[in-house]
N, C-alpha and C positions, 0 to 999 in steps of 0.2 A: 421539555425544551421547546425554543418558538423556532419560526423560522422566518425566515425576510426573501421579500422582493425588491426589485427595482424599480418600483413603478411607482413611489411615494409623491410628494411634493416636493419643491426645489427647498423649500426650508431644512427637509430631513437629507438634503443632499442626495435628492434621487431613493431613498431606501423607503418603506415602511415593513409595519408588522403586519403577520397574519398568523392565523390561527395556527397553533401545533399540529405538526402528525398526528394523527390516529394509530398510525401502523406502521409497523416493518416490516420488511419480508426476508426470510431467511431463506435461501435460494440450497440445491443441494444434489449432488451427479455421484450416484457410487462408481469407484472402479474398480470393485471386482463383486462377482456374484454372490447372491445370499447375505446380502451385507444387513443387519441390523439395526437402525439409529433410533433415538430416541430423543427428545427434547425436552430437555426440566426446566422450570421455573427453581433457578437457584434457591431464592429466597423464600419459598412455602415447600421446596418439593416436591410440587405438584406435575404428573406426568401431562405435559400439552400437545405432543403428539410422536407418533410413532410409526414406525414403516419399516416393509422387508424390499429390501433394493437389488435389482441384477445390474450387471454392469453398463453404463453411459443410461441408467435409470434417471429421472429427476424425482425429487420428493422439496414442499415448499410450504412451510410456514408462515400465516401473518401472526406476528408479535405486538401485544397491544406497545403502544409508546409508553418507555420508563422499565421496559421488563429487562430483568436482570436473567438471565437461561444461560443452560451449558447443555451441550450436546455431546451425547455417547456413542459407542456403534465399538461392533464385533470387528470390524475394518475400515481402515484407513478410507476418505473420502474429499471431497471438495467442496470447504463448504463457503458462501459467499452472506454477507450481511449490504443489506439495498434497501437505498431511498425509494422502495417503491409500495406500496400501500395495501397491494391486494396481490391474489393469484393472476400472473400474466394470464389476457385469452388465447385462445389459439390464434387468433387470428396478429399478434400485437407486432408492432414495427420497430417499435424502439424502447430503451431503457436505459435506465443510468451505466455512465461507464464509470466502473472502480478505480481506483487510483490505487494499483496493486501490482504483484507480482504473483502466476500464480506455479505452485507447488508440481513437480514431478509425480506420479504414482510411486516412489518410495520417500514421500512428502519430504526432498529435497527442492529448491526453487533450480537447481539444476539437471537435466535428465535428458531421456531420449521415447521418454512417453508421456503423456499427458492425457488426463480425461477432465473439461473444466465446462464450465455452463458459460455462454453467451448472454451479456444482456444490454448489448449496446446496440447502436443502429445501425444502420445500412451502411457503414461509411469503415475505411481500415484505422478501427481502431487500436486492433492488437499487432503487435512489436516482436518479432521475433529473431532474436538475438542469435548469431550463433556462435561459440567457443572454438567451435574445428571444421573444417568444411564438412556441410549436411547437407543431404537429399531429406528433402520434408513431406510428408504424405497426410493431408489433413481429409480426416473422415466421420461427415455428418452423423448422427443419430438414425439417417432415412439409410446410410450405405455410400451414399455419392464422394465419391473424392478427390481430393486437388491435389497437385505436387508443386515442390519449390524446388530450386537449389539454392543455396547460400553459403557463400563461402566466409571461412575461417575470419573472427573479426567483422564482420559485416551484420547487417539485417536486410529485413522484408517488413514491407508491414501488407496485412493481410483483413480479408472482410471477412465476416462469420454470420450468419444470421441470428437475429437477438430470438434468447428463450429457448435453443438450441444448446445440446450437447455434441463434444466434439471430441474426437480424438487423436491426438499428433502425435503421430512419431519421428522419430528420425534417424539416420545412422551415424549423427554425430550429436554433441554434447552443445544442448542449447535453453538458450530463458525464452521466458515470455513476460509481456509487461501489457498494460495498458493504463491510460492518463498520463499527464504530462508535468509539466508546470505551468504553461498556457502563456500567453502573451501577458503584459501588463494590464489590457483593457478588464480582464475575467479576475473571479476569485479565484484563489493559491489555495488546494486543500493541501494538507500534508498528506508524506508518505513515506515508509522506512523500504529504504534499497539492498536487497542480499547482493551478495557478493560471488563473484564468479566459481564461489567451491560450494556454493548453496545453502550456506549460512548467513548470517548477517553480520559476520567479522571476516574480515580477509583485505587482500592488497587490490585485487582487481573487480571494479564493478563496469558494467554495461548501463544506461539509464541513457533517458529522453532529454532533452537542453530547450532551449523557445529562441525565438530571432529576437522577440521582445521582451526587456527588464526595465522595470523602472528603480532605474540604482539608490531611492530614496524608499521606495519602500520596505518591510518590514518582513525579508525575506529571502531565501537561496538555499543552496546547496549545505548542511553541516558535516562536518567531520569529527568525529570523536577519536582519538588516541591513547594510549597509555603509556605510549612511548614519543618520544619527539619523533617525527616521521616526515621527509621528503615527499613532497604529491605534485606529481603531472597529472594535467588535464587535456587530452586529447581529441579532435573532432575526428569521429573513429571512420570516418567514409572517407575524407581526406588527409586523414593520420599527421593533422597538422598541432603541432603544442599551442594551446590555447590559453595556458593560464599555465605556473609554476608555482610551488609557496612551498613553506615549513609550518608541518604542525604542530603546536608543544603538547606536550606533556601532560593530560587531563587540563586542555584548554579547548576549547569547541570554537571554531575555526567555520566561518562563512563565507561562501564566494558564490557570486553570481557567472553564470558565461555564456554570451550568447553564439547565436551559429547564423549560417548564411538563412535566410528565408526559403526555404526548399527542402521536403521530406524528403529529400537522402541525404542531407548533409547536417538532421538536424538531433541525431545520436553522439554520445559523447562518452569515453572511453577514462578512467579514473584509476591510475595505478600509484600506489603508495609502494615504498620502500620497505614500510612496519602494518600487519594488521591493523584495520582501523573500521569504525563504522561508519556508514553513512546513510542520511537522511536528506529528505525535502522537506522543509520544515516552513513556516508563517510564524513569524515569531509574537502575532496577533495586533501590535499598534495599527491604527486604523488608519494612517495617515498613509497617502496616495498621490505621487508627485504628478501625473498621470494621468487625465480622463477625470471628470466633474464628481465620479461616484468617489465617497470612502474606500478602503481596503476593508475586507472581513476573511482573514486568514483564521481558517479553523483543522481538525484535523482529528483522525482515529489512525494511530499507527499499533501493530501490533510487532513485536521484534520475541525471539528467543532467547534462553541464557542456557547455555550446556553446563552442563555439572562441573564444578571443581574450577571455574576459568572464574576473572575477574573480568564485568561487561558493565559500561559505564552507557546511561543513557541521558538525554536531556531535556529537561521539562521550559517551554518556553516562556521567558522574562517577561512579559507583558501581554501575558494571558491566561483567563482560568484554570487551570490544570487538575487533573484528577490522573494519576498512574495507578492500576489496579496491577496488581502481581500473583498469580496463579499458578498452581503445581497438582497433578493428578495423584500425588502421592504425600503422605509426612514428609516435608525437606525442612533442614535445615540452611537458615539464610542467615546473611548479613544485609544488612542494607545501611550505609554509607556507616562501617563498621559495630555498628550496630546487631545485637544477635535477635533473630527472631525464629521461632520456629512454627514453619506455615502450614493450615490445615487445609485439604481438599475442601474446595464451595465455600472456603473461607479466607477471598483475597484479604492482601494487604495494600494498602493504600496510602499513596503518595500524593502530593497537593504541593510540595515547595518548589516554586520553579530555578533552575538552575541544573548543574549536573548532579548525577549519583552514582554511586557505584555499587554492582549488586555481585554476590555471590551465594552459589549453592550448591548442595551437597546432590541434589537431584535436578532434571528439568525442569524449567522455564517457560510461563508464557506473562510476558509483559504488553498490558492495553493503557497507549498512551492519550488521552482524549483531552483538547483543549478548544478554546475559545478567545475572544479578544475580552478585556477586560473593559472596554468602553463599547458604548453605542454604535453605531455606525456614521450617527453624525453628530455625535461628540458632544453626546449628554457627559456628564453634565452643564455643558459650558453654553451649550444650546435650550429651548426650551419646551421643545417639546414633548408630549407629553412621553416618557418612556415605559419602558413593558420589560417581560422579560427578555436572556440572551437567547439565541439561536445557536444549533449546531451546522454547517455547512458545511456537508459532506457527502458524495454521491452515491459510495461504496468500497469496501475492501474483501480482500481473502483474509479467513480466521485459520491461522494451520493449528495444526495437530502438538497438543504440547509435548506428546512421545515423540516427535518425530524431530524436534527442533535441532537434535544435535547430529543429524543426517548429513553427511559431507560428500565431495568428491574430489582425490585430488585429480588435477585436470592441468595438463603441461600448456598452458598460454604464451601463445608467441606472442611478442611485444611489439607493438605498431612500428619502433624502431627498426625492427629487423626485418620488417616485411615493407618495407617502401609504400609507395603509392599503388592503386590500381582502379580500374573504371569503376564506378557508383551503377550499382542495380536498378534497377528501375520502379523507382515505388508510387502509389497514388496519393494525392493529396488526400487529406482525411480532414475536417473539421468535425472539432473537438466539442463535447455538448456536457456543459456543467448540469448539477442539476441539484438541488437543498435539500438536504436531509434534516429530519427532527425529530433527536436521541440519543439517547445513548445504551447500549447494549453490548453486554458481553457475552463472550463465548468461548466454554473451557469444554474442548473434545476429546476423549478417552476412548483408548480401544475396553473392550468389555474382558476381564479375563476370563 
């Protein structure tokens, strides 16, 4: 895969090509002691590295660019995939922020503990959501620690230092996110959003909104359904309705919404009537109503499938697509009624873009990885000279495909019934894209 910058000629609209990645880096924080992990080269099975972990440990992989790996371990862990090339130095300031949400220590995205690696910059990039009102106690790798309060419905958003191990608890039930959608000016990576019971279907999701949309672009919010479903969309710090609609019935449904210009008002609150999923998605056309440069919407989302449920995903119209499907054990599946039955290191793979619908008899891990399908300045209708595509993307969390059907139920009081009340006090945070080039999976098993 290649990867682009901005600093082309005005002919290529601002873009050129440069050279591929070399590397990846697998980034990696056990939380709990004695932890085991191992790193395969799916496709030779060759062992590439290995490590015995205590807990808030790091362990860190470079992966050549194109490797296809999965990752083992005796327990549950945090593992991060980054645009970043080599082993951070001690001394490093900054690094990619992932456009993710990351996992609880009983690899729910909701919880009251957290052990996750840092790898952004000085600035608050991480989002901390909370379900019920929470005292938050966040503590370094070195000991040092901070506290928050955040009440019920509300966030914080918070600095960490990059390359750092952290550990958060709380005594109420909260997410954490970090990446956005970003203004129109920047590239859209995509991202798939769990939902407030820590799965990736449910009625109530927490997620970041932008002041800026360029409503011509090729881009938003998607929701997936199986049932026709009722959705408000609420600005959760002002608990104002912001949008209304009906979603049908295996129809995927886009909306943009933007919010006041100001980090506390710029979260937003997404309550459905019926289960439903939802993502941030680039649906890849390059066209950009907006600012002189192309769009170049790309994306690596990774979502669960729990046993025995029907979970429909979406592969986007107007871009490469590749969905790999993975399971640590013999499952039997469906895929858009279709009977397949799937082997461990032996994904199955989807390329048709549009929706699908998957079921199975075991857990799930789905890796949805796309691209635009044109140049960035619109080979071929332009002439020069072109190359390969690029992936642009700065990083995600890979969870654990044991752990995918890990739930909580969790009594959410509905911005309705809780009126208005004063906005916390949060810092402005600028947001730092950064181009990834690869593609790489990752299938993580506890060892039995």
């Amino acid at each position: 895969m290649w990867s682009w910058s901005r600093t082309g000629p005005a002919e290529t609209n601002g873009w050129s090509q440069t050279n591929p990645a070399t590397a990846m880096l697998l980034a990696m924080v056990a939380w709990k002691n004695s932890t085991v992990v191992s790193v395969y080269d799916m496709e030779t099975g060759e062992l590439l590295s290995e490590a015995i972990l205590n807990t808030m440990e790091k362990h860190y992989v470079v992966l050549n660019n194109g490797t296809m790996f999965k990752v083992e371990s005796n327990e549950p862990l945090c593992v991060l995939l980054l645009n970043y090339g080599s082993v951070p130095a001690p001394n490093a300031t900054s690094g990619p922020v992932p456009h993710t949400y990351y996992p609880a220590t009983d690899g729910s995205f909701v919880g009251k503990e957290f052990i996750l690696l840092a790898s952004t910059d000085a600035n608050p990039q991480f989002v901390i959501y909370a379900l019920e009102k929470a005292d938050v106690t966040v503590i370094d790798e070195e000991g040092t620690t901070k506290s928050y309060s955040v009440d019920a419905n509300s966030y914080t958003r918070i600095t960490l230092r990059p390359w750092r191990a952290y550990k958060i608890q709380s005594t109420g039930y909260i997410m954490i996110q970090t990446g956005n959608p970003h203004s129109y000016y920047d590239t859209h990576p995509s991202y798939a959003i769990p939902s407030a019971n820590g799965i990736f279907f449910g009625k109530y999701f927490y997620t970041y909104s932008s002041s800026y949309w360029d409503p011509r672009e090729d881009y938003g919010f998607i929701i997936l359904s199986l049932e026709r479903a009722k959705v408000k969309v609420y600005n959760l710090a002002e608990r104002a309705v912001l949008k209304e609609f009906t979603v049908e019935a295996e129809e995927p449904y886009r909306f943009q919404v933007e919010v006041r210009e100001d980090p506390r008002t710029q979260a937003i609150f997404i309550e459905s009537e019926k289960p439903v999923w939802l993502t941030f998605m680039h649906e890849g056309h390059i066209f950009k109503h907006v600012g002189r440069e192309s769009a170049y919407g790309a994306g690596i989302i990774y979502v669960g499938v729990r046993p025995n449920e029907d979970t429909l995903i979406y592969l986007p119209k107007n871009a490469t697509c590749e969905a790999y499907i993975f399971t640590s054990e013999v499952a039997n599946i469906k895929v858009d009624e279709g009977p397949v039955t799937l082997q461990p290191d032996k994904p199955f793979l989807l390329t048709q873009p549009g929706l699908h619908k998957i079921k199975s008899d075991k857990n799930l891990i789905i890796l949805l990885i796309h691209w635009p399908l044109e140049f960035p300045w619109g080979y071929p209708e332009k002439t020069y000279p072109p190359g390969p595509q690029g992936l642009d993307y700065p990083g995600t969390v890979i969870p654990c495909v044991e752990l995918v059907h890990v739930s909580h139920e969790i009594q959410i009081m509905l911005l309705e019934q809780l009126g208005t009340f004063p906005v916390t006090s949060i810092i402005i945070a600028v947001v730092v894209v950064a181009i990834i080039a690869g593609v790489f999976i990752l299938l993580r098993r506890r060892s039995k």
